[in-house]
C-alpha positions in Angstrom: -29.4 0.6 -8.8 -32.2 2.5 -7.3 -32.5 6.0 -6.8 -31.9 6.0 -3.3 -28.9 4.0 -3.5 -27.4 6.1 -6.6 -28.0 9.0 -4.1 -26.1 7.3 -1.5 -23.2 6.4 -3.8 -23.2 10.2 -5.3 -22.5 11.1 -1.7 -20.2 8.8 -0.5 -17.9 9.9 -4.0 -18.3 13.2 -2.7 -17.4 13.1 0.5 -14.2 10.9 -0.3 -13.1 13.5 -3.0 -13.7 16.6 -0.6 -11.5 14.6 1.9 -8.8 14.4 -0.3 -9.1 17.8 -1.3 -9.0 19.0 2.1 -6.2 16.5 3.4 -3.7 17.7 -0.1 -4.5 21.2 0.5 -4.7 21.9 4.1 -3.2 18.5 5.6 -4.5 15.6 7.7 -5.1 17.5 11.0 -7.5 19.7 9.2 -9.8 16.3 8.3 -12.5 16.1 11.1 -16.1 14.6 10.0 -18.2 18.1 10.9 -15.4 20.0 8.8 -15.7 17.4 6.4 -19.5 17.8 6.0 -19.2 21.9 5.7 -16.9 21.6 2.8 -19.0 18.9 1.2 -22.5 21.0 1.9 -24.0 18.2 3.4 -25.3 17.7 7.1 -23.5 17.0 9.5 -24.7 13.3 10.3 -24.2 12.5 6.6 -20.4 11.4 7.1 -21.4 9.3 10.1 -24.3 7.4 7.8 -21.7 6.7 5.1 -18.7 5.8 7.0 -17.8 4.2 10.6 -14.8 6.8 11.0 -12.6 9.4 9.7 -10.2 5.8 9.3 -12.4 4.4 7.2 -12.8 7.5 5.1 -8.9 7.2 4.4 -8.9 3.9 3.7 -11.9 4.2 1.7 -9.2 6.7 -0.4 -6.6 4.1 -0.3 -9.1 1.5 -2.2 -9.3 4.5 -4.7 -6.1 4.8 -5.3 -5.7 0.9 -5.8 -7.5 0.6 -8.7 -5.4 3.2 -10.3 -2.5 1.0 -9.9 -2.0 -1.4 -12.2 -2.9 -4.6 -11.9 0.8 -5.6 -12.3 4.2 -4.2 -13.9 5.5 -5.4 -17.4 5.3 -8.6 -16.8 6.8 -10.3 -20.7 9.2 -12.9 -19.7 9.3 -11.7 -15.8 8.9 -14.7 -13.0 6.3 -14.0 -10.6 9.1 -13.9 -7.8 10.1 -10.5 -9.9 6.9 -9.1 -10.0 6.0 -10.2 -6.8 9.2 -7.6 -5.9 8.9 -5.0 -8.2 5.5 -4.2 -6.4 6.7 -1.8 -3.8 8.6 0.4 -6.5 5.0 0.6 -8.2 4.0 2.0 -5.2 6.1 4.7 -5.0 6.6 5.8 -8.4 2.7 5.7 -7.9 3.0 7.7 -4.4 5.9 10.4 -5.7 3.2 11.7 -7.6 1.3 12.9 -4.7 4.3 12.1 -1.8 2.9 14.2 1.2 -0.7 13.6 0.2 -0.4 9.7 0.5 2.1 9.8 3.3 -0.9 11.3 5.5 -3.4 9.3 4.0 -1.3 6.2 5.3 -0.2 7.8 8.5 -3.5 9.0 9.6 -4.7 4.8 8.7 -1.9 3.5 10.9 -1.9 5.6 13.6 -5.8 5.1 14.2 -7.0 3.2 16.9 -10.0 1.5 14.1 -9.0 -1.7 14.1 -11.8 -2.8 11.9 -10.7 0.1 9.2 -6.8 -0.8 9.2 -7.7 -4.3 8.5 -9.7 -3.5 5.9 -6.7 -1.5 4.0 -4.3 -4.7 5.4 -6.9 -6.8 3.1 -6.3 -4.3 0.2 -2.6 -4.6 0.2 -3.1 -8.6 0.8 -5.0 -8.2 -2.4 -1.9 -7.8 -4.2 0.5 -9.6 -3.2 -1.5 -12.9 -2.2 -2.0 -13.8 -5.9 1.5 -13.5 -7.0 2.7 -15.5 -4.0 -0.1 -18.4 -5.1 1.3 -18.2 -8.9 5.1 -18.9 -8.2 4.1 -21.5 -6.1 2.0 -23.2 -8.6 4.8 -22.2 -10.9 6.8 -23.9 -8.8 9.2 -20.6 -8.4 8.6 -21.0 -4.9 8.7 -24.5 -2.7 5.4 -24.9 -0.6 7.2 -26.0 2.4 5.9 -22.6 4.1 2.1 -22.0 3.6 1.1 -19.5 0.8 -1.0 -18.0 3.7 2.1 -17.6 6.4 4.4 -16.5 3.4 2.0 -13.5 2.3 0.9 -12.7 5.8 4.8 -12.0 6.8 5.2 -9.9 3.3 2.5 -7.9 4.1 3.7 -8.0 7.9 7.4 -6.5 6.3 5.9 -3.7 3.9 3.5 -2.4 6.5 6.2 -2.1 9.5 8.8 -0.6 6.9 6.1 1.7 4.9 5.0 2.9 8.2 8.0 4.4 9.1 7.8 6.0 5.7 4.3 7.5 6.9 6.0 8.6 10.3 8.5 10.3 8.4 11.8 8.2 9.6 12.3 6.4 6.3 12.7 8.3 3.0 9.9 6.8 -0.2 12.7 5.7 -2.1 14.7 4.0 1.5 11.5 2.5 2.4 10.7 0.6 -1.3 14.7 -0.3 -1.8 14.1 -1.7 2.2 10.9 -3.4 1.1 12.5 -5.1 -1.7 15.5 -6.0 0.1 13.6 -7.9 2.9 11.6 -9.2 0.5 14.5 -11.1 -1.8 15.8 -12.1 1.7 12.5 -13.6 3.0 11.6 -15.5 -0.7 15.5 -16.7 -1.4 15.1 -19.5 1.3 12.3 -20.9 -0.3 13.5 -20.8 -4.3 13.5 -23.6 -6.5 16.3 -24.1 -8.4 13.6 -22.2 -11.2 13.8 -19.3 -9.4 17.1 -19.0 -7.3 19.9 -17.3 -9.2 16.8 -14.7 -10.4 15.9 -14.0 -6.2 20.0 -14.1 -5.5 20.6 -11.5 -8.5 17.8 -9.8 -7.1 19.0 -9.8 -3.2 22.5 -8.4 -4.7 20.4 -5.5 -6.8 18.5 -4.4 -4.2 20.7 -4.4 -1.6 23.0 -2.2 -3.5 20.0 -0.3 -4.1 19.5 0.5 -0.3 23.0 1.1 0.1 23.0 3.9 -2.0 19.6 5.5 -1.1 21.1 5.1 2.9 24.7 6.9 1.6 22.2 9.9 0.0 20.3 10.2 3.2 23.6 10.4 5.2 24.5 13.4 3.0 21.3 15.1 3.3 
């Protein structure tokens, strides 16, 4: 790497960490590029040279945050159909740990009219669960009658709508990961082999009791 680029990268990590330092301690609204570039002590056209947007400084965090997730749960003796569902609680025992930080980060993606930067973080989440969907197919957990591309596009299609009402603040962390999961089992059960089906019927029962009890604590709060 040359010396310009190293320069380049030392600012881009800079201005991504002084983002999420001014989004966890003063809140999303506060983010704005020439506010961005104060706090930093860089000039102001140094955000625009690095990044398209404010979006695709969020997402830029969301990639972050990514690669501290790991690659995928306790896997010994699971099916892929199971860790394929046990991704979303990943994601919030992941998110709790920062839960108004991250539900900004994700609002402020999803409410932004940068197209280009919300299907970049839409590519991120694909990332994830496009190789587990390929596995228990070639597993044969999962029948190919539906293309491994249409199956994964509607999961992600599902955990976006449901995690964005999470962001918008209608949908408790733990509600919105039991609902994932739920509409997950529901969407993968129709296409179990007989591998994979009493695991993906077990697991519709689990988590639907699962949301019925995180929907019976919200009704009390």
């Amino acid at each position: 790497m040359s010396r310009r680029e190293e320069s380049k990268q030392l600012k881009r990590e800079k201005i991504i960490a002084t983002a999420k330092e001014i989004i966890a301690k003063e809140g999303l609204d506060k983010l704005t590029m020439r506010y961005l570039a104060d706090k930093a002590e860089v000039s102001s056209r140094t955000p625009y040279n690095l990044f398209d947007s404010k979006t695709d400084i969020l997402v830029a965090i969301v990639f972050e945050a990514a690669k501290e997730l790991p690659a995928k749960p306790n896997t010994s003796g699971l099916m892929f159909v199971e860790q394929l569902i046990q991704l979303p609680k990943l994601l919030e025992l992941f998110c709790a740990q920062q839960h108004d930080f991250y539900q900004d980060v994700l609002w402020g993606i999803m409410s932004s009219d940068d197209k280009h930067s919300r299907d970049q973080a839409i590519t991120a989440i694909t990332g994830f669960v496009a190789p587990l969907v390929t596995q228990a197919t070639q597993a044969k957990e999962c029948s190919d009658k539906l293309p491994v591309e249409v199956l994964t596009a509607h999961l992600v299609t599902q955990f976006l709508a449901i995690l964005g009402m999470w962001g918008a603040s209608q949908l408790a962390l733990e509600e919105a990961s039991a609902n994932i999961q739920f509409s997950w089992a529901n969407t993968l059960l129709p296409y179990a082999t007989r591998k994979s089906k009493s695991c993906l019927s077990q697991a519709q029962f689990d988590y639907g009791q699962a949301l019925e009890k995180t929907l019976a604590q919200s009704s009390r709060a």
